[in-house]
C-alpha positions, -999 to 999 in steps of 0.1 A, spaced: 104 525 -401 128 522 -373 117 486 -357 117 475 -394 157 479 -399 161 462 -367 176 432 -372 172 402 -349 205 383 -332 211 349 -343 230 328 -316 252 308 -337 286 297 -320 296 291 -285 313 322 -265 348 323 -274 347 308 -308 377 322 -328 366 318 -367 390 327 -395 381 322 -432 387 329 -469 420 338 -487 436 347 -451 428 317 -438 441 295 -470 475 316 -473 478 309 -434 474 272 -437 501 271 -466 526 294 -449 520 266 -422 529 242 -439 556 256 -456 577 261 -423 567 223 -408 587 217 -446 618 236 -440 622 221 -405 632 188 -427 641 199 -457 680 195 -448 678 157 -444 669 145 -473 697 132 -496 728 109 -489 740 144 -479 715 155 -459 717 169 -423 704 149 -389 684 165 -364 686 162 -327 652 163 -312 651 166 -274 621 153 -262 601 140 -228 614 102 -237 649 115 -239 669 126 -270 670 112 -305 693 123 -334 678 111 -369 672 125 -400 643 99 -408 617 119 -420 586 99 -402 604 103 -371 614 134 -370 579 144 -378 561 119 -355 585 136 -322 578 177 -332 543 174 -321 531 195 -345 498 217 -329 486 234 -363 457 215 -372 466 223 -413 501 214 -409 491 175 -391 486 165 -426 519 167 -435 528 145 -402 501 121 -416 513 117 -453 547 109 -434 537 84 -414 518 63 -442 543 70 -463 567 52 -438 539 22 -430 527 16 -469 567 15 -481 587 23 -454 613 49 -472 606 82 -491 592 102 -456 612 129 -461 603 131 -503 566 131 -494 568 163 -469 592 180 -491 569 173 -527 535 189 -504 556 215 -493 561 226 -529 528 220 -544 513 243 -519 540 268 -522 535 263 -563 495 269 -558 501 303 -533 507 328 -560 472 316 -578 454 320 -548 470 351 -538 458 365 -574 421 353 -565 421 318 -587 392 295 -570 411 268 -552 391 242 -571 405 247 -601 438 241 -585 428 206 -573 411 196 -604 444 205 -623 466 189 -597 447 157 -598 451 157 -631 490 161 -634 491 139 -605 477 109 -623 498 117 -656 530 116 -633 520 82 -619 516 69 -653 552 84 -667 569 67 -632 556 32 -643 567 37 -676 601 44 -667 604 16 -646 622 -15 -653 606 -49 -638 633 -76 -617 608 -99 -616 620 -119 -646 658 -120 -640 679 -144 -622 682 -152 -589 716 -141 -590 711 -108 -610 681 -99 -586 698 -98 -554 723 -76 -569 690 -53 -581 682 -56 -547 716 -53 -530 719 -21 -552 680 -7 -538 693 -12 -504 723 7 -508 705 37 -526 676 37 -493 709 39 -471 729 64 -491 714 93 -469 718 75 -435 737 79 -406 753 39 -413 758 54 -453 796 43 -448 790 7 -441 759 7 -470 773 -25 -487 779 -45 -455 746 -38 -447 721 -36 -478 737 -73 -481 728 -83 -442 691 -68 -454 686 -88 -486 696 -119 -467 674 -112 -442 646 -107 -459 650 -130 -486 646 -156 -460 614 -147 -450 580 -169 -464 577 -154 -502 541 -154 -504 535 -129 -472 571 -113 -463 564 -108 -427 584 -84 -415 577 -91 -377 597 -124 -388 628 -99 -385 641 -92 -356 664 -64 -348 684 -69 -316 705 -34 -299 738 -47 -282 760 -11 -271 799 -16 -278 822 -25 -304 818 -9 -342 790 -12 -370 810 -42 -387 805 -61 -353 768 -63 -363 760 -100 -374 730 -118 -387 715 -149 -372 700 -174 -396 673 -181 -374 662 -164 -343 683 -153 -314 670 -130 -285 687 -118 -249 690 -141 -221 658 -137 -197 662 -132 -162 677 -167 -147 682 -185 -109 708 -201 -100 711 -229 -111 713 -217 -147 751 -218 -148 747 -260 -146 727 -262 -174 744 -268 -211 753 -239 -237 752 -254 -270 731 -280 -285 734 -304 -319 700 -307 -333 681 -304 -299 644 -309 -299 628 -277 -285 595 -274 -263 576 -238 -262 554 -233 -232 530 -204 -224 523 -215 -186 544 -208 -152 565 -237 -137 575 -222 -103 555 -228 -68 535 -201 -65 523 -189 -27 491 -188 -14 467 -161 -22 463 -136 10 425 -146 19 434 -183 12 424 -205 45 426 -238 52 411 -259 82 429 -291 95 414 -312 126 446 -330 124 482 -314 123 498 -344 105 479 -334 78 494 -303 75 526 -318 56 505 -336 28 493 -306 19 530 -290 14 541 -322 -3 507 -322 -26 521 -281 -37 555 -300 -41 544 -324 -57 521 -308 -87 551 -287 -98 572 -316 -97 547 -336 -119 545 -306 -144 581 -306 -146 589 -347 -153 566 -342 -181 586 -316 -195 613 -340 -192 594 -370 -204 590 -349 -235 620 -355 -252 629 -319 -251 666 -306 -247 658 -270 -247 624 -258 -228 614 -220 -233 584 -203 -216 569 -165 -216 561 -172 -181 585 -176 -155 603 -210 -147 614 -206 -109 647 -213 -90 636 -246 -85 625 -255 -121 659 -244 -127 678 -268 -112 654 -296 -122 664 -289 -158 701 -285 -150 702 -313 -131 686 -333 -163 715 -316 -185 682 -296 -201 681 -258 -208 654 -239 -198 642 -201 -201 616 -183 -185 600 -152 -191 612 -150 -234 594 -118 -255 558 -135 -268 576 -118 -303 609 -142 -297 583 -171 -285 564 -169 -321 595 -164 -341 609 -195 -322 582 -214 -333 579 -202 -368 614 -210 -375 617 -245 -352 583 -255 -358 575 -258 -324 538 -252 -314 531 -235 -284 516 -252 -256 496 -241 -226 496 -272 -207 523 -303 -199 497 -331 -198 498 -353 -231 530 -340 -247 542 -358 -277 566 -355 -305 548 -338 -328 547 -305 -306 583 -301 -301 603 -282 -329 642 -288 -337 669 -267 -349 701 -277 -362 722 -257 -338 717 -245 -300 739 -217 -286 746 -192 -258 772 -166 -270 784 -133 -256 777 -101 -276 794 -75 -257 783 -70 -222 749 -97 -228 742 -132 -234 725 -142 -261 703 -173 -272 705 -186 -307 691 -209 -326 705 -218 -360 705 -241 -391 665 -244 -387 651 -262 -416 615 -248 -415 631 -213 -407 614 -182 -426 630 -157 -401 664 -136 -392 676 -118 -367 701 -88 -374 722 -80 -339 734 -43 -341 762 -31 -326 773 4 -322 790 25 -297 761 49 -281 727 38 -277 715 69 -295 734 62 -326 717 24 -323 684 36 -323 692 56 -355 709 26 -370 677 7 -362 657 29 -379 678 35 -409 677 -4 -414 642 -4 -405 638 15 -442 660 -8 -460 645 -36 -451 608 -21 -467 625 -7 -494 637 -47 -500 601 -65 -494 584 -36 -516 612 -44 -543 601 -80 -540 565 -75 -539 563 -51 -567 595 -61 -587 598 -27 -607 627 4 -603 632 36 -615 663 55 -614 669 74 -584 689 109 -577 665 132 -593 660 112 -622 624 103 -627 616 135 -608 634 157 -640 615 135 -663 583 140 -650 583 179 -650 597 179 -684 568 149 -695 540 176 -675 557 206 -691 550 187 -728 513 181 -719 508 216 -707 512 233 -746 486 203 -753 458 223 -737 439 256 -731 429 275 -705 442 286 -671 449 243 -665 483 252 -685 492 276 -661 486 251 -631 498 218 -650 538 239 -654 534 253 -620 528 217 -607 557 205 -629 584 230 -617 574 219 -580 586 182 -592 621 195 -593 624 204 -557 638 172 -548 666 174 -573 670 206 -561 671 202 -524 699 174 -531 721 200 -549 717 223 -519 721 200 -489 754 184 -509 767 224 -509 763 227 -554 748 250 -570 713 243 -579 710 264 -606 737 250 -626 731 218 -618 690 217 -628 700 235 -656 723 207 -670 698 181 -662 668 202 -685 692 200 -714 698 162 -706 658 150 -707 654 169 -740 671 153 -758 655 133 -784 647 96 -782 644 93 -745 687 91 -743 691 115 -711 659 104 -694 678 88 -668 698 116 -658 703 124 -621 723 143 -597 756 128 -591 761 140 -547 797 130 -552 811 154 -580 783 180 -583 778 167 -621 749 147 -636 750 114 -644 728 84 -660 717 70 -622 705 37 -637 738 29 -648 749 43 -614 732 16 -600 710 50 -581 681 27 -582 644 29 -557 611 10 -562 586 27 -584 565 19 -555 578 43 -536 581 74 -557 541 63 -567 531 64 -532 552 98 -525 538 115 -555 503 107 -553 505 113 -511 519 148 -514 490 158 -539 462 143 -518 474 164 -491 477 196 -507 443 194 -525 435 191 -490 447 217 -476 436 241 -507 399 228 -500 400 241 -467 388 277 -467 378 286 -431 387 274 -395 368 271 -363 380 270 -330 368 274 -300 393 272 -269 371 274 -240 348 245 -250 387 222 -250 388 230 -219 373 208 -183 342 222 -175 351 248 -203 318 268 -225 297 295 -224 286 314 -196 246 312 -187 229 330 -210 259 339 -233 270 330 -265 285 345 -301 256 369 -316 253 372 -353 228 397 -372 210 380 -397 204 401 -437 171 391 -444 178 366 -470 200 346 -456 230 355 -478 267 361 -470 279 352 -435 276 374 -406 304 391 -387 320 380 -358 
């Protein structure tokens, strides 16, 4: 009787493993979650809060959501999907990082109580989804489509989207002077693709934000130059340009190179033959035509003062990302060898130039016919309140080519979030079941963002929700574009405002956030074993993780 209630030892897991599971584990991965949330929380908003992050590449202040996210190095493997959502969020529209952390933050904090009170998470999900899909469908039908209005009346739709992306920046102050620098840049750009590598962003410390400037055309730094650059001209009328991708510069023998000679005379033909090869390469550059010659590899001292002395500018050593801008806009093509150059390989531009931009030289080419690209030169006066510029233009100029792509807004500042909960809240009476419970708990989580404005702009929330309820129910759809108003602490209609943000973006956001809490509700047990990460790390000979089996295979066993 006794050797029939022995049970036998199931090796399952390697030594070490560290397994946690069920409702523990699911609360765990929310409160996670939760915390990697109120880390950003404070930014978000044209009130919002930067953070300085001090990190192994230096220090960065931002409040961009994707960055700030992307530099905590998050370890919790739960709480990495949150860093994920961000960072799509920021490649598929550029803006709306912070609303997409902040909208999964509350969805999981919406779904705890359920699953503290034992719901299944499924049912969660399945409910979610659902709401999720119903709130995609209410943001398209608020939105109003710019794709049939004027050229005039859509850069002012666009001008105004700008403005709203760079309301919670650190350049908020200068939002005009900018959000019109953005739309002109990117309006530029080839309508049919919108390349956004065809804008450049150039970083120039000194002077103040006004200082910045944008270049119709392409301008980058001054490479590294020999001396006889100073001889060579600085400004060009409609100079024909040649783009190179191959070294002009005598280059010494390799180390194991070894050459016999039964003569010495013969000696100097072989110096005058290396001479004489670079020299060749560079009359054909002359031959050309070309006034300006430009190359990613280097063009040496002597190349240099080749070119001068032919009243010709030349630069080695130019960004491949300048090089293929160049082209695009000149309509030079890049070549790889000087040997049967003709016209139809050299580009023009209407004006040459070498200006000083604070303490650097710049290049810049202007008035190019074929051009569909900018360049936007920054100026600031620290290099860490640059970068931060950088980025906060960075959104701007998405939130632009997504407004042009997908030529529909919806009223920002709380506004379609309000209308959403109340639209979910009006569906949840529609149906039975525990689904109502879960459809008005995901609602009330779509106010969060209205919310967290109120709080990081120092008003009370309370009030301020409360007022904005009684405003998108009233009848006929009149308060349904109702926001927050940051400045007086009042609500106001944010379309009229001129509050405005692609639908695009608050689609992607919304439907984001869900897919990452349904993912982390799904996830019910963890396994880790830190020994096996580890060099060389696992089990001992012989070891392992025992597990007593119960017969019939139900249940787990305890570890």
């Amino acid at each position: 009787m006794a050797s029939s209630m022995m049970q036998p030892q199931i090796i399952l897991l390697k030594e070490g493993t560290d397994t946690s599971q069920g409702k523990a584990q699911l609360i765990s991965n929310i409160n996670a979650c939760i915390a990697v949330v109120d880390i950003v929380r404070s930014t978000l908003g044209p009130r919002g809060m930067d953070k300085l992050i001090h990190h192994s590449r230096g220090v960065t202040i931002s409040n961009d959501g994707a960055t700030i996210m992307n530099l905590l190095d998050i370890v919790h493997p739960a709480a990495k999907s949150l860093v994920d959502i961000s960072l799509s969020q920021d490649a598929q529209v550029g803006d709306g990082t912070t609303t997409v952390v902040i909208l999964a933050g509350s969805f999981l904090h919406a779904a705890k109580p359920f699953i503290e009170e034992g719901v299944h998470p499924r049912n969660i999900i399945s409910s979610f989804r659902q709401a999720c899909n119903l709130a995609v469908e209410q943001i398209k039908d608020m939105s109003v489509s710019i794709g049939d209005k004027t050229d005039k009346e859509k850069k002012e739709m666009l001008v105004k989207c700008a403005m709203t992306s760079l309301n919670s920046k650190l350049v908020s102050g200068e939002k005009e002077f900018f959000a019109n620098m953005v739309v002109d840049a990117v309006t530029r750009l080839d309508p049919r693709t919108l390349d956004l590598k065809l804008v450049g962003v150039k970083k120039v410390t000194g002077g103040g934000l006004r200082d910045s400037f944008l270049v119709d055309g392409v301008a980058f730094k001054k490479t590294f130059s020999y001396a006889g650059f100073e001889q060579q001209p600085k400004s060009f009328d409609n100079p024909k340009i040649l783009v190179l991708n191959i070294e002009l510069e005598l280059k010494s023998e390799k180390e194991n190179a070894e050459i016999r000679l039964d003569d010495p005379a013969k000696y100097q033909s072989i110096v005058d033959a290396e001479w004489n090869i670079i020299y060749d390469k560079l009359q054909k550059c002359a031959d050309s035509g070309a006034q300006i010659v430009l190359s990613r590899l280097a063009i040496g001292d002597l190349g240099t003062q080749f070119f001068a002395d032919r009243n010709i500018f030349c630069a080695g050593r130019v960004p491949m990302e300048d090089l293929a801008r160049v082209s695009k806009a000149t309509g030079a093509k890049v070549q790889t060898t000087v040997n049967n150059l003709d016209v139809a390989c050299l580009g023009q531009c209407g004006r040459f130039d070498e200006r000083q931009v604070g303490g650097e030289r710049y290049n810049l080419f202007t008035e190019c016919e074929q051009a569909r690209t900018a360049t936007i030169v920054l100026r600031g006066g620290s290099e860490q309140f640059i970068d931060e510029a950088e980025r906060s233009l960075h959104d701007a100029v998405m939130i632009v080519r997504r407004a042009l792509k997908n030529s529909a807004v919806v009223p920002g500042g709380g506004a379609n979030d309000m209308e959403v909960s109340k639209h979910l809240r009006d569906f949840a009476r529609t149906i039975p079941g525990k689904s109502q419970l879960f459809i008005n708990a995901y609602a009330k989580a779509m106010e969060v963002i209205p919310r967290q404005l109120c709080d990081n702009a120092g008003f009370d929330a309370t009030d301020v929700l409360n007022r904005l309820r009684q405003k998108h129910a009233l009848a006929n759809n009149e308060g349904r574009n109702f926001g927050m108003d940051v400045n007086t602490g009042g609500v106001v209609d944010t379309f009229k405002s001129f509050v405005w943000e692609p639908s695009v973006v608050k689609v992607n956001a919304i439907q984001a956030a869900t897919e990452a809490a349904c993912l982390i509700l799904s996830i019910d047990e963890t396994v880790k074993n830190p020994k096996s990460e580890q060099p060389g790390g696992g089990p001992m000979p012989g070891g392992g993780r025992g597990m007593r089996g119960r017969g019939r295979g139900r249940g787990r066993g305890r570890f």
